[in-house]
PyMOL Python script that loads the backbone (N, CA, C, O; Angstrom):
from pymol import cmd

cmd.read_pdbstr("""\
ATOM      1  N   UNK A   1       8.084 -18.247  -8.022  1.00  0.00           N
ATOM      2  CA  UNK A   1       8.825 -17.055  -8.365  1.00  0.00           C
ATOM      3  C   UNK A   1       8.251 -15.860  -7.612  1.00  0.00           C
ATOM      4  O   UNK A   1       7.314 -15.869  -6.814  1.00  0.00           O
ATOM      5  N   UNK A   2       8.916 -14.935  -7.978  1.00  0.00           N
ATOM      6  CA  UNK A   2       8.807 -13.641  -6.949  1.00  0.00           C
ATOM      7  C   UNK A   2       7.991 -12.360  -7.618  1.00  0.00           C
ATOM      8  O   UNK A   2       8.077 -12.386  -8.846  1.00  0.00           O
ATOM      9  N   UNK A   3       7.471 -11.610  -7.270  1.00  0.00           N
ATOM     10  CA  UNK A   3       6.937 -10.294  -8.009  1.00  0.00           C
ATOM     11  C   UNK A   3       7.525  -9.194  -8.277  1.00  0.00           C
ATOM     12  O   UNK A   3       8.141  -8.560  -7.420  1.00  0.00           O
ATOM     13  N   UNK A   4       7.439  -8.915  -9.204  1.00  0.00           N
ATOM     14  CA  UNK A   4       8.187  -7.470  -9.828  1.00  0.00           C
ATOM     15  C   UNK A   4       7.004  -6.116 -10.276  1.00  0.00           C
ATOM     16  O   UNK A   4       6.144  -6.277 -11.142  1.00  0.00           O
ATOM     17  N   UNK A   5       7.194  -4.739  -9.450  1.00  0.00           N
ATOM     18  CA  UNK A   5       6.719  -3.775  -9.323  1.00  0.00           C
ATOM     19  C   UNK A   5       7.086  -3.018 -11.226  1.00  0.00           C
ATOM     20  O   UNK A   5       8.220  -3.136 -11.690  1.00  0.00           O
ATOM     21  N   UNK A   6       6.398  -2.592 -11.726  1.00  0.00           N
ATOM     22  CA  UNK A   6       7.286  -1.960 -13.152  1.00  0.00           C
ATOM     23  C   UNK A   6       5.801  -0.698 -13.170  1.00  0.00           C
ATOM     24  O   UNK A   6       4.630  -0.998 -12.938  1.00  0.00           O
ATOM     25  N   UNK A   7       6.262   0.516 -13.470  1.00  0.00           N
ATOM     26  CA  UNK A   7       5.978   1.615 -13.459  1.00  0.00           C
ATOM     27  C   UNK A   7       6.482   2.006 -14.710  1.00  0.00           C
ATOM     28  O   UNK A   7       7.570   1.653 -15.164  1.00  0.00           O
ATOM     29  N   UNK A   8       5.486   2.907 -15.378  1.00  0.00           N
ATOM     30  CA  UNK A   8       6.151   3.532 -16.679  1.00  0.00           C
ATOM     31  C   UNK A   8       6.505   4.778 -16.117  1.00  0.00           C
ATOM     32  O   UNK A   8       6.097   5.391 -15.130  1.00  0.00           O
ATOM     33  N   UNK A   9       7.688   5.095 -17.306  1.00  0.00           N
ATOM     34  CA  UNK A   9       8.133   6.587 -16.542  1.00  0.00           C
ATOM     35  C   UNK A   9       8.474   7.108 -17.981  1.00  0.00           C
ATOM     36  O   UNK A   9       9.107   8.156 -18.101  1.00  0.00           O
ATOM     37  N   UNK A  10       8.014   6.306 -19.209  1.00  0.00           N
ATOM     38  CA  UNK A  10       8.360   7.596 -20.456  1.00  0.00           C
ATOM     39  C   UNK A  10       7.235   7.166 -21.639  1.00  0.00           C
ATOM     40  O   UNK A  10       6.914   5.991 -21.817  1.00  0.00           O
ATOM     41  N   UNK A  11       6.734   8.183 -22.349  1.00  0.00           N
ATOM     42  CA  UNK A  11       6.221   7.516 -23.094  1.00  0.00           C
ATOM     43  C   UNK A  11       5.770   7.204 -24.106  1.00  0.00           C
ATOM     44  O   UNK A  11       5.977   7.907 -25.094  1.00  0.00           O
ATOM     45  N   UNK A  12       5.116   6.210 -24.173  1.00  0.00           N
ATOM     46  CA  UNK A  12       4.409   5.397 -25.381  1.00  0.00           C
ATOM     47  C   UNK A  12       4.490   6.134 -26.785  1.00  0.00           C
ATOM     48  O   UNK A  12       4.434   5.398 -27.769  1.00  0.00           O
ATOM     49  N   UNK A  13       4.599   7.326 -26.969  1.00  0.00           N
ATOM     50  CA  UNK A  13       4.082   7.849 -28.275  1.00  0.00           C
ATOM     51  C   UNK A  13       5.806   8.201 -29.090  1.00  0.00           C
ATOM     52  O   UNK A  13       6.886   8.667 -28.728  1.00  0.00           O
ATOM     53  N   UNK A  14       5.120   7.568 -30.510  1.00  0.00           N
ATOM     54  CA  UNK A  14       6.985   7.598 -31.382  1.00  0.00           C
ATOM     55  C   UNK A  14       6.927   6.516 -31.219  1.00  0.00           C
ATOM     56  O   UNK A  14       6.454   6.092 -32.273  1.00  0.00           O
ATOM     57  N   UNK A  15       7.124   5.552 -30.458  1.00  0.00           N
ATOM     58  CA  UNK A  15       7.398   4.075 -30.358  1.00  0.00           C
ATOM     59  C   UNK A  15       6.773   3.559 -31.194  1.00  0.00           C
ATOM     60  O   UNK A  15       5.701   3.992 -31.616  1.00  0.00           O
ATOM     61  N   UNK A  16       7.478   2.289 -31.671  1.00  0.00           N
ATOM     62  CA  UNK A  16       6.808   1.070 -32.577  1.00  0.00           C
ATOM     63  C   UNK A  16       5.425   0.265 -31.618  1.00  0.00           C
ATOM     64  O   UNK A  16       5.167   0.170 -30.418  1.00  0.00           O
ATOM     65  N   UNK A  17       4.802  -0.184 -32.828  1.00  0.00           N
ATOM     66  CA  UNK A  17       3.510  -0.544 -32.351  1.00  0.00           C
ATOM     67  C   UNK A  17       3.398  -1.717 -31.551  1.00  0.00           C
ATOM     68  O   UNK A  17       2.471  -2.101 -30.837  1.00  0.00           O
ATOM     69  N   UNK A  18       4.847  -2.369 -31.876  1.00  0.00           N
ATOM     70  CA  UNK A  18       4.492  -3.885 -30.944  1.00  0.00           C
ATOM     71  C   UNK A  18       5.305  -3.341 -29.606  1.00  0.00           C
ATOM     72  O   UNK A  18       5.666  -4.218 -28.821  1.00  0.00           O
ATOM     73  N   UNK A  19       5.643  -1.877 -29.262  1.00  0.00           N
ATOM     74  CA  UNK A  19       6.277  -1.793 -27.711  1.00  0.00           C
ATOM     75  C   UNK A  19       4.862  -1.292 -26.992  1.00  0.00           C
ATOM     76  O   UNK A  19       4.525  -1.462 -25.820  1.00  0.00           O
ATOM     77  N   UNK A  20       4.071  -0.558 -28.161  1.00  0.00           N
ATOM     78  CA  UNK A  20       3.051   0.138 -27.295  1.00  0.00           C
ATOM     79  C   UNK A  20       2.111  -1.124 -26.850  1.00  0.00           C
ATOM     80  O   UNK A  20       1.777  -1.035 -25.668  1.00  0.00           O
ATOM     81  N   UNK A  21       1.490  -2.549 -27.686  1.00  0.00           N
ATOM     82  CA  UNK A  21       1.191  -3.864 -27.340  1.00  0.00           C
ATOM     83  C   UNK A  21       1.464  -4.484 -25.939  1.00  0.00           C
ATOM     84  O   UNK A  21       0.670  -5.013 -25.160  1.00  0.00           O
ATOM     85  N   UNK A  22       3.141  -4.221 -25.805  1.00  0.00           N
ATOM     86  CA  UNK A  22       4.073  -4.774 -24.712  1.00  0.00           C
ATOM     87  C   UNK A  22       3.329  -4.146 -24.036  1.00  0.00           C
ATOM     88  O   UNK A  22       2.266  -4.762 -23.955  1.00  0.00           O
ATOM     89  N   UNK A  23       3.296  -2.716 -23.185  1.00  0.00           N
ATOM     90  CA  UNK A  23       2.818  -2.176 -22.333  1.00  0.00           C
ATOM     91  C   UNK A  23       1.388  -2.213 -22.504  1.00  0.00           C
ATOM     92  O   UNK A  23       0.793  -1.816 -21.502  1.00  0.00           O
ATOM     93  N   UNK A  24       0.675  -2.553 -23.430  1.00  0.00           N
ATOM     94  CA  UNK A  24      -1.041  -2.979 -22.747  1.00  0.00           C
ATOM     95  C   UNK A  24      -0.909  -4.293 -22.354  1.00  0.00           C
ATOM     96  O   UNK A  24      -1.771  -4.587 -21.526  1.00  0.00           O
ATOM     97  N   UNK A  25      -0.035  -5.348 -22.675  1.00  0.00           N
ATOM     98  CA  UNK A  25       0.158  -6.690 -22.228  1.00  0.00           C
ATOM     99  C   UNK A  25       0.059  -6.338 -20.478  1.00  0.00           C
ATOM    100  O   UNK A  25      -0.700  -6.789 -19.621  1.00  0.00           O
ATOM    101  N   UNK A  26       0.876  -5.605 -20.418  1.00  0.00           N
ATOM    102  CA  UNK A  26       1.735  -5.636 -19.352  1.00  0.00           C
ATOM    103  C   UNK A  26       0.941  -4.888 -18.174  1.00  0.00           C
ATOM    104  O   UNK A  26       1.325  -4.788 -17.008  1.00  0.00           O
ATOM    105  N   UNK A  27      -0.421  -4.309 -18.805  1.00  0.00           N
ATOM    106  CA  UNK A  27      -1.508  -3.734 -18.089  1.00  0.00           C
ATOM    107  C   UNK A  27      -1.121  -2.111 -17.537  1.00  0.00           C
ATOM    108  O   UNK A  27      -1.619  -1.594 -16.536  1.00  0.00           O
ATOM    109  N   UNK A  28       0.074  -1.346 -18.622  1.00  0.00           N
ATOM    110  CA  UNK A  28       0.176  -0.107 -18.177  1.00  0.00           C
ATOM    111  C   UNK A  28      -0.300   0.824 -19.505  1.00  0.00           C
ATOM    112  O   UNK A  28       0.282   0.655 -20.576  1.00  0.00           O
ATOM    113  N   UNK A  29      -1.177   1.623 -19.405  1.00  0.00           N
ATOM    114  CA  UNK A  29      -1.642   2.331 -20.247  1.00  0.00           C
ATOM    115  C   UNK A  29      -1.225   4.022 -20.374  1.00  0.00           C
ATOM    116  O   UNK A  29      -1.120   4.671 -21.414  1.00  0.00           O
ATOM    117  N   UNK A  30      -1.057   4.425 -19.164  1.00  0.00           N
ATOM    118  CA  UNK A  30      -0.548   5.552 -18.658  1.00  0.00           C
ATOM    119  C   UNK A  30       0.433   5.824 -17.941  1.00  0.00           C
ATOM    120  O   UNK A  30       0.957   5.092 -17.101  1.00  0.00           O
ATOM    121  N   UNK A  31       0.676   6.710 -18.190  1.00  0.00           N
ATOM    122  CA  UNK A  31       2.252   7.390 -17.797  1.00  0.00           C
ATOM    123  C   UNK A  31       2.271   7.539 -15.883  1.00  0.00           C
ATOM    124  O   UNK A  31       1.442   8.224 -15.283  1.00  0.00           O
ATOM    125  N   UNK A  32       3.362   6.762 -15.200  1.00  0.00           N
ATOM    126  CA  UNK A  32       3.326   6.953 -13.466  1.00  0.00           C
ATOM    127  C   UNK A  32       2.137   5.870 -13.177  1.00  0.00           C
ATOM    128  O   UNK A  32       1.509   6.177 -12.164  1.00  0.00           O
ATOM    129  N   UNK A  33       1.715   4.793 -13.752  1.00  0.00           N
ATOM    130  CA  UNK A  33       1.269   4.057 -13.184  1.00  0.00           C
ATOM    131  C   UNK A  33       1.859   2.945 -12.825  1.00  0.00           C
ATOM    132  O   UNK A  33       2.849   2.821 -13.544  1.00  0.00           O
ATOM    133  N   UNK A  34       1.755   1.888 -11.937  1.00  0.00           N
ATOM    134  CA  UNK A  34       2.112   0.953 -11.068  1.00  0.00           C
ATOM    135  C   UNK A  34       1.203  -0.267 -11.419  1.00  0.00           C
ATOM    136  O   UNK A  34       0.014  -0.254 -11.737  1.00  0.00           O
ATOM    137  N   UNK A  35       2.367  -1.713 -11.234  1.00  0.00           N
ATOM    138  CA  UNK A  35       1.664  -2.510 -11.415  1.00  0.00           C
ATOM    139  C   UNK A  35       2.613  -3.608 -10.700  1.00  0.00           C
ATOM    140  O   UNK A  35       3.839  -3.543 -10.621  1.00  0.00           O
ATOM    141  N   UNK A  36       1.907  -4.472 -10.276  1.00  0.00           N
ATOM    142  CA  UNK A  36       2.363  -5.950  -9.567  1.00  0.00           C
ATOM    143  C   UNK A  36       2.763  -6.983 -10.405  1.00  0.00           C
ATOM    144  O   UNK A  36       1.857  -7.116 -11.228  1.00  0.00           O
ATOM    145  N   UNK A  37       3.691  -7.823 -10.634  1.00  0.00           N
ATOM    146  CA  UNK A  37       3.289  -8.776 -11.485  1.00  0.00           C
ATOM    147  C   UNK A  37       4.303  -9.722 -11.132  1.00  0.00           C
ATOM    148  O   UNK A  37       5.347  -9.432 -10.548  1.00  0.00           O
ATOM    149  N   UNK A  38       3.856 -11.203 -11.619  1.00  0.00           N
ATOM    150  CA  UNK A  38       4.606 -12.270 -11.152  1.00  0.00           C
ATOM    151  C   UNK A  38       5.896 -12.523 -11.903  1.00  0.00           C
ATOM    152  O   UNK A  38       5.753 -11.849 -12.923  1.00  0.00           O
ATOM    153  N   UNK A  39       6.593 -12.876 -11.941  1.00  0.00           N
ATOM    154  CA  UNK A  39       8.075 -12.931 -12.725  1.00  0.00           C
ATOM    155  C   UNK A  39       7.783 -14.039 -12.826  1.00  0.00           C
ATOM    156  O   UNK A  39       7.727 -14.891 -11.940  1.00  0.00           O
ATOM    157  N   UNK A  40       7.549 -14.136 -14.019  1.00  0.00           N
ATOM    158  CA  UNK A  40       7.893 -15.782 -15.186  1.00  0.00           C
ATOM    159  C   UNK A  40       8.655 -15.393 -16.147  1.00  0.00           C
ATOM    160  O   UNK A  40       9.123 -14.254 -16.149  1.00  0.00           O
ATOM    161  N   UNK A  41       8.812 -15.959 -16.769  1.00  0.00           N
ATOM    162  CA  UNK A  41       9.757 -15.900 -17.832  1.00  0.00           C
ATOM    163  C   UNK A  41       8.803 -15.291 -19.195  1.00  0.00           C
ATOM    164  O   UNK A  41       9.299 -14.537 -20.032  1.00  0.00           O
ATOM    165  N   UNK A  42       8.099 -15.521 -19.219  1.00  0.00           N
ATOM    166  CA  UNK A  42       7.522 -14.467 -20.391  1.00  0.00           C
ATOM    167  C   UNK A  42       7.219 -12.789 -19.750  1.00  0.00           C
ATOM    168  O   UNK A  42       7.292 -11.782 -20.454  1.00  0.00           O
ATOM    169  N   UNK A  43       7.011 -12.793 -18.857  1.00  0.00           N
ATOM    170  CA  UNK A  43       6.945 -11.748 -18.660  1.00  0.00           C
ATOM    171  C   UNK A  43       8.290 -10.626 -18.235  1.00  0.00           C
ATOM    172  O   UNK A  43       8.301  -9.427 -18.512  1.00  0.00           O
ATOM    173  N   UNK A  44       8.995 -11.116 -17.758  1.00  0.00           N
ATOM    174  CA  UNK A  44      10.670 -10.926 -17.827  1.00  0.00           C
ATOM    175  C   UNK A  44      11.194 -10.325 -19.100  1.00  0.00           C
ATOM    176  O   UNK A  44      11.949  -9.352 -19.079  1.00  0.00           O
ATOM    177  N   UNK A  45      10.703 -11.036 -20.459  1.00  0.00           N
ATOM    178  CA  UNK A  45      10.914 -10.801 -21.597  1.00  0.00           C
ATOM    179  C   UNK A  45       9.971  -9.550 -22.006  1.00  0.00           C
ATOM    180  O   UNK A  45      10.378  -8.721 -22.821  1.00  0.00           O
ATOM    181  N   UNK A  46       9.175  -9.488 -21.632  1.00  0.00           N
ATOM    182  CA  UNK A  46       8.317  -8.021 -22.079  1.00  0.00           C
ATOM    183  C   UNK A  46       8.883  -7.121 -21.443  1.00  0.00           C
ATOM    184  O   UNK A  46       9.301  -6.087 -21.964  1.00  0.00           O
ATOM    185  N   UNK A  47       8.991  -7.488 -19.868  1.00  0.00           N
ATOM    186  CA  UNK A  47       9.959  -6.248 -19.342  1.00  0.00           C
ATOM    187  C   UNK A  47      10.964  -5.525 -20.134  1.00  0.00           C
ATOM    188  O   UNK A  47      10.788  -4.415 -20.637  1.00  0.00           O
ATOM    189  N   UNK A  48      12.168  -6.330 -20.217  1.00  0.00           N
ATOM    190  CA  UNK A  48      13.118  -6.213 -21.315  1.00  0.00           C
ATOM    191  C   UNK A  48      13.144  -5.522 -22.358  1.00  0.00           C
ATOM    192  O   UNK A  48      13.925  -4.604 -22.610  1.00  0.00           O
ATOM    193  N   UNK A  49      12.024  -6.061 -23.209  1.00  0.00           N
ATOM    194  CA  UNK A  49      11.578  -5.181 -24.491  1.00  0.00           C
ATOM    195  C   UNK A  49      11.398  -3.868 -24.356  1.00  0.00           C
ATOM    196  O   UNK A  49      11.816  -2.937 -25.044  1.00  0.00           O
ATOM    197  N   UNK A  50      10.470  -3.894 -23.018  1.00  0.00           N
ATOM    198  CA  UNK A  50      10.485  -2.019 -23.096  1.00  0.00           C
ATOM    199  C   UNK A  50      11.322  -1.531 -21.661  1.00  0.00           C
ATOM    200  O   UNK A  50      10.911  -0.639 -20.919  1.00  0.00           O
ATOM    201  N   UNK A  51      12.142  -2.043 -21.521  1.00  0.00           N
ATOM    202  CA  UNK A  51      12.765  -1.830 -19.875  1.00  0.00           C
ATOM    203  C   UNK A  51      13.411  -0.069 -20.001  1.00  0.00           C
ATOM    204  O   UNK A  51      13.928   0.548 -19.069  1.00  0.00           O
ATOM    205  N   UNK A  52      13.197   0.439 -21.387  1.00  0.00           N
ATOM    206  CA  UNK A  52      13.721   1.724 -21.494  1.00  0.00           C
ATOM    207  C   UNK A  52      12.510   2.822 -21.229  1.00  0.00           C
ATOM    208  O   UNK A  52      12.801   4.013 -21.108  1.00  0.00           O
ATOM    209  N   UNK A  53      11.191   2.384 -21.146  1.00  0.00           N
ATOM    210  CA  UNK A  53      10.165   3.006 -20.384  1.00  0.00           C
ATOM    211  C   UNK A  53       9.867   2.747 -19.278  1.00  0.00           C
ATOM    212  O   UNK A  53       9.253   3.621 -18.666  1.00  0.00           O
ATOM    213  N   UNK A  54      10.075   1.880 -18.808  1.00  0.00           N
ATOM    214  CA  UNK A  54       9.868   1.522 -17.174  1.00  0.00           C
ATOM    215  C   UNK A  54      10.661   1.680 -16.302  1.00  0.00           C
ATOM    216  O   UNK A  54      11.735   1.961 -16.833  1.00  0.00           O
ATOM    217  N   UNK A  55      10.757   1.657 -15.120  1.00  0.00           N
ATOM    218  CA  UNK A  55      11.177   1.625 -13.545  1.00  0.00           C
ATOM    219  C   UNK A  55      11.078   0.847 -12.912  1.00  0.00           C
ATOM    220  O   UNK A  55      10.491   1.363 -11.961  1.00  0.00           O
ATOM    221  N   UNK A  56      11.328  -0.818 -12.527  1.00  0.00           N
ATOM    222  CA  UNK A  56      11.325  -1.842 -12.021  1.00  0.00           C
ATOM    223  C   UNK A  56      12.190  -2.085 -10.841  1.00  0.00           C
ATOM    224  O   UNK A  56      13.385  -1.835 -10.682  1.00  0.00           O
ATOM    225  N   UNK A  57      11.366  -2.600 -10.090  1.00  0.00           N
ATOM    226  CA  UNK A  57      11.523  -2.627  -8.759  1.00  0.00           C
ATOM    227  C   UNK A  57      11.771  -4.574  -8.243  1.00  0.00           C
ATOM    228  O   UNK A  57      11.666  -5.266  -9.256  1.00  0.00           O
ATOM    229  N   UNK A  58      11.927  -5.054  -7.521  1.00  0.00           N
ATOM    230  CA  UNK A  58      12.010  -6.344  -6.917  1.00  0.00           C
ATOM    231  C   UNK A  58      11.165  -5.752  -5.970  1.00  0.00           C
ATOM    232  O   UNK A  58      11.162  -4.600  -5.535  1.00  0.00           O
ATOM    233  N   UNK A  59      10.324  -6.879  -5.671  1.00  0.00           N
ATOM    234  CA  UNK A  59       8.934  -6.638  -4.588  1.00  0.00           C
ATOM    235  C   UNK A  59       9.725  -8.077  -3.503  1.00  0.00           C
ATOM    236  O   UNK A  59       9.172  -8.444  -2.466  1.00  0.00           O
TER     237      UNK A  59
END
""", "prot")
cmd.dss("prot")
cmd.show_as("cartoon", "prot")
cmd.util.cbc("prot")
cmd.orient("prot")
């Protein structure tokens, strides 16, 4: 599978506790940061969950 770029662009605070989880899963802690990651299928699904804070890209 291929890699997907996901950047947060809103954030974390107000949100339920298992979206703020999603995004430490997902290794973004802060707001405008960047991250690499492999597209599997679990991780596809976290995307998803919070795809309303992020910015995702196809690498």
């Amino acid at each position: 599978m291929g890699k997907v770029r996901i950047t947060q662009v809103r954030s974390a605070i107000r949100r339920p506790a298992d979206q703020k989880r999603t995004l430490i899963a997902l290794g973004l802690k802060k707001l405008h940061k960047t991250r690499e990651v492999d597209e599997s299928p679990a991780v596809l699904g976290m995307i998803r969950k919070v795809e309303h804070l992020l910015k995702v890209e196809k690498v």
